[in-house]
C-alpha positions in Angstrom: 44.2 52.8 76.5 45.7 49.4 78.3 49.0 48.9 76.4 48.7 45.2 76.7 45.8 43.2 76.2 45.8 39.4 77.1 42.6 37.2 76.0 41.4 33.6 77.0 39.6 32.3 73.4 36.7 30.6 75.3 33.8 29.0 73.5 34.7 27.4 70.5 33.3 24.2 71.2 29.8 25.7 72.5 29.3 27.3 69.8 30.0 24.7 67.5 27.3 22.6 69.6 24.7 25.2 69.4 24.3 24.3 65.9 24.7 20.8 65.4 28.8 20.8 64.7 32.0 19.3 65.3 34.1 21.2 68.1 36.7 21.4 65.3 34.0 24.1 63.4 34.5 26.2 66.2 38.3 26.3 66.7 38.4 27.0 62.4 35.2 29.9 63.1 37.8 31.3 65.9 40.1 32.5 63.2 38.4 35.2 61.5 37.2 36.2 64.6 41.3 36.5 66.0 41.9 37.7 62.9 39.4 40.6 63.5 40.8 41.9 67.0 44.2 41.9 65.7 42.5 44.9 63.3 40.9 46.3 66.6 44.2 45.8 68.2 45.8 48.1 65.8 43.3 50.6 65.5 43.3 51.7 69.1 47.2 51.7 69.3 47.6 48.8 71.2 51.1 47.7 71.9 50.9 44.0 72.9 48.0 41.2 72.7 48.7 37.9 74.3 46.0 35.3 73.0 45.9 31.4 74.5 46.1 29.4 72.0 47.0 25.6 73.2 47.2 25.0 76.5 49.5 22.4 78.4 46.5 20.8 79.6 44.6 20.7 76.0 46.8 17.9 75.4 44.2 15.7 77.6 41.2 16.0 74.6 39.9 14.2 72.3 43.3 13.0 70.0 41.3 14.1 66.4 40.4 17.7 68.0 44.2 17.6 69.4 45.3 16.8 66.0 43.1 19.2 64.3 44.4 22.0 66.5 48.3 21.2 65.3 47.1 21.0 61.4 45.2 23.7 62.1 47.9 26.2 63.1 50.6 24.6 60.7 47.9 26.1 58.2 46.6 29.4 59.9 50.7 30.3 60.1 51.3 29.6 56.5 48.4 31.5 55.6 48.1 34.5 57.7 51.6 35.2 58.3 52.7 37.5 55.5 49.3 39.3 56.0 50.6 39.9 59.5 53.8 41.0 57.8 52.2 43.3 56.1 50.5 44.7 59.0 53.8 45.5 60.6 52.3 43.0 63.3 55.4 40.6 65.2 54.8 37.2 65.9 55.9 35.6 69.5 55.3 32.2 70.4 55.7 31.8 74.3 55.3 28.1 75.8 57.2 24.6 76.7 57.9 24.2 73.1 60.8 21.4 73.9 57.4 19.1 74.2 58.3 16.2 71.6 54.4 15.6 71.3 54.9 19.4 69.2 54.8 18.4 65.4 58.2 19.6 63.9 55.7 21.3 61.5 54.3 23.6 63.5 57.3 24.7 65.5 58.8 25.0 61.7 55.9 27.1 60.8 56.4 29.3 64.3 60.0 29.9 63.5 59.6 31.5 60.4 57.1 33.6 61.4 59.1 34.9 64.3 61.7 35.6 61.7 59.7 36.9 59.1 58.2 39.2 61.5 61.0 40.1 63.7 61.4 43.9 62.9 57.4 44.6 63.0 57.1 47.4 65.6 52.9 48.0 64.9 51.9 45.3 67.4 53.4 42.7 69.4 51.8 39.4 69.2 52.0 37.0 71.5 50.9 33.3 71.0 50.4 31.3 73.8 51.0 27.8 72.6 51.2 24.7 74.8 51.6 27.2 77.5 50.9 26.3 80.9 51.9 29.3 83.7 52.6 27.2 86.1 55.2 25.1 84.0 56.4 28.7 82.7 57.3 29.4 86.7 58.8 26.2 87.5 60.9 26.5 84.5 62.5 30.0 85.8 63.0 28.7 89.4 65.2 25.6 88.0 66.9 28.3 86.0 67.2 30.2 89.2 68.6 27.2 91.1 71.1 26.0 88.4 72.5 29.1 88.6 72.7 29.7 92.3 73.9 25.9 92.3 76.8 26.7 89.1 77.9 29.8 91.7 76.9 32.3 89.3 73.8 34.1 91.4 74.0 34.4 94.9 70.8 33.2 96.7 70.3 36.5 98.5 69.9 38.3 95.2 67.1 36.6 94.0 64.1 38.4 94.5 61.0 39.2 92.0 63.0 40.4 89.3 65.1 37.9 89.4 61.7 35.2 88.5 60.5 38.0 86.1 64.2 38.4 84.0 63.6 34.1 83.6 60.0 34.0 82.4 59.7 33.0 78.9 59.0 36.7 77.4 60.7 38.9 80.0 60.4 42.1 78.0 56.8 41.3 77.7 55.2 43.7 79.8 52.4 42.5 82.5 48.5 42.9 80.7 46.8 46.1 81.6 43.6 43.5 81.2 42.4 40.1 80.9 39.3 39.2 78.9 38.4 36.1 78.9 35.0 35.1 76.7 32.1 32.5 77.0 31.3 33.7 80.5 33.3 31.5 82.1 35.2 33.2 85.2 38.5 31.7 85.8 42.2 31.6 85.1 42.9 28.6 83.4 46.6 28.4 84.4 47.0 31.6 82.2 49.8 34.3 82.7 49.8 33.6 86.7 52.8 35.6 87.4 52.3 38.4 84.9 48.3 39.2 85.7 49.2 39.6 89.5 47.4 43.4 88.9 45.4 43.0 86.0 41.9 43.9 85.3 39.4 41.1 85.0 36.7 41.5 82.3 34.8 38.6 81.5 32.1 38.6 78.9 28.9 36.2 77.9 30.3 36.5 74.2 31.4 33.1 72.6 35.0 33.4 70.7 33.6 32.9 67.4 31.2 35.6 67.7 34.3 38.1 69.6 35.1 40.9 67.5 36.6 44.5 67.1 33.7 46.1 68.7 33.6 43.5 71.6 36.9 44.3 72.4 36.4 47.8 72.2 33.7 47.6 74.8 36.0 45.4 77.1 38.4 47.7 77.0 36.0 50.4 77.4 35.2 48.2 81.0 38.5 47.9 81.6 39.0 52.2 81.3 36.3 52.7 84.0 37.8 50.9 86.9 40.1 52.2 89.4 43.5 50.7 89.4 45.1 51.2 92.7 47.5 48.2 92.4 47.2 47.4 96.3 47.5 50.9 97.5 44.8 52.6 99.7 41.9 54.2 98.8 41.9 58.5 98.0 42.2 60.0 101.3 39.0 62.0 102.4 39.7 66.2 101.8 40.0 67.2 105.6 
């Protein structure tokens, strides 16, 4: 069983297409369906799930769909967080969440539930929102070089723990798998330095429609490859 799970919510707009709906339809279908794996999540003993949320690049769409988005979690977080709560699920935001284009709303919303949360041990979850991996690496090397510049880190100590230690979650450990739905195959900018040895499982399934038993069967994908993490092959029995 992959102790952390990390999931690109693809689809939400196709599927609000395919029957004659606003894209927003699709982002408020996504919920339930979220709402769902977080049930799966707990069920198969899964430590951590990462889930993209808002990306750094979203912020180019339509401005009513951007604006829907931030209502939208100001009102998913007020709503769903003591049921988290009760689940003895904790909340995590990871992201640039300096951005002034943020409503104060929603990073109010994400601070309680971080607080409210805090001592949940049943599942880590991990909201990526306005979350861009590449800004999330360029962030730790300026860290990195203010220090080296203040005299407080000596350039020939820095190595890949020392990027890791200055990510924006560095107790977060790196996803045993990716899934990414809507049969699109590709990164998105998504957890670059963390997925370096991840499992890739893509499926056809639209978000909305992603449930319990899809992730079950991703996982189930994910539990019958080979994970060598670069190492060679099993040697031939001489």
């Amino acid at each position: 069983m992959p102790r952390h799970v990390a999931i690109i919510m693809d689809g939400n707009g196709r599927w609000a297409n395919a029957r004659g709906l606003h894209r927003t339809a699709g982002h408020a279908r996504g919920e339930p369906a979220l709402f769902d794996v977080v049930h799966g999540a707990l069920e198969l003993g899964i430590g951590w799930l990462t889930v993209y949320t808002f990306s750094t690049e979203n912020w180019g769409r339509d401005p009513d769909e951007v604006a829907f988005l931030m209502e939208f979690n100001v009102d998913l977080l007020e709503r769903r967080r003591d049921e988290l709560d009760e689940l003895g699920v904790r909340v995590i935001f990871i992201g640039d969440h300096d951005d002034e284009r943020i409503p104060p709303a929603v990073l109010d919303r994400m601070r309680i539930a971080e607080e409210q949360t805090a001592g949940n041990t049943n599942l880590n979850m991990v909201y990526a929102f306005n979350y861009g991996a590449r800004t999330e690496i360029a962030a730790a090397a300026k860290r990195i070089a203010a220090e080296v510049a203040a005299g407080t880190l000596d350039p020939v100590d820095v190595d890949e723990d020392t990027v890791a230690d200055r990510l924006y979650l560095p107790e977060m450990p790196d996803p045993d798998v990716l899934i990414r739905t809507s049969g699109e195959q590709r990164i998105s900018n998504y957890l670059l330095w963390q997925i370096a040895y991840s499992e890739l499982v893509f499926t056809p399934v639209l978000w909305p429609d992603f449930d319990r038993r899809e992730l079950a069967r991703c996982i189930a994908e994910y539990q019958s490859r080979d994970r060598r993490f670069g190492g060679a092959i099993d040697a031939v029995d001489e």
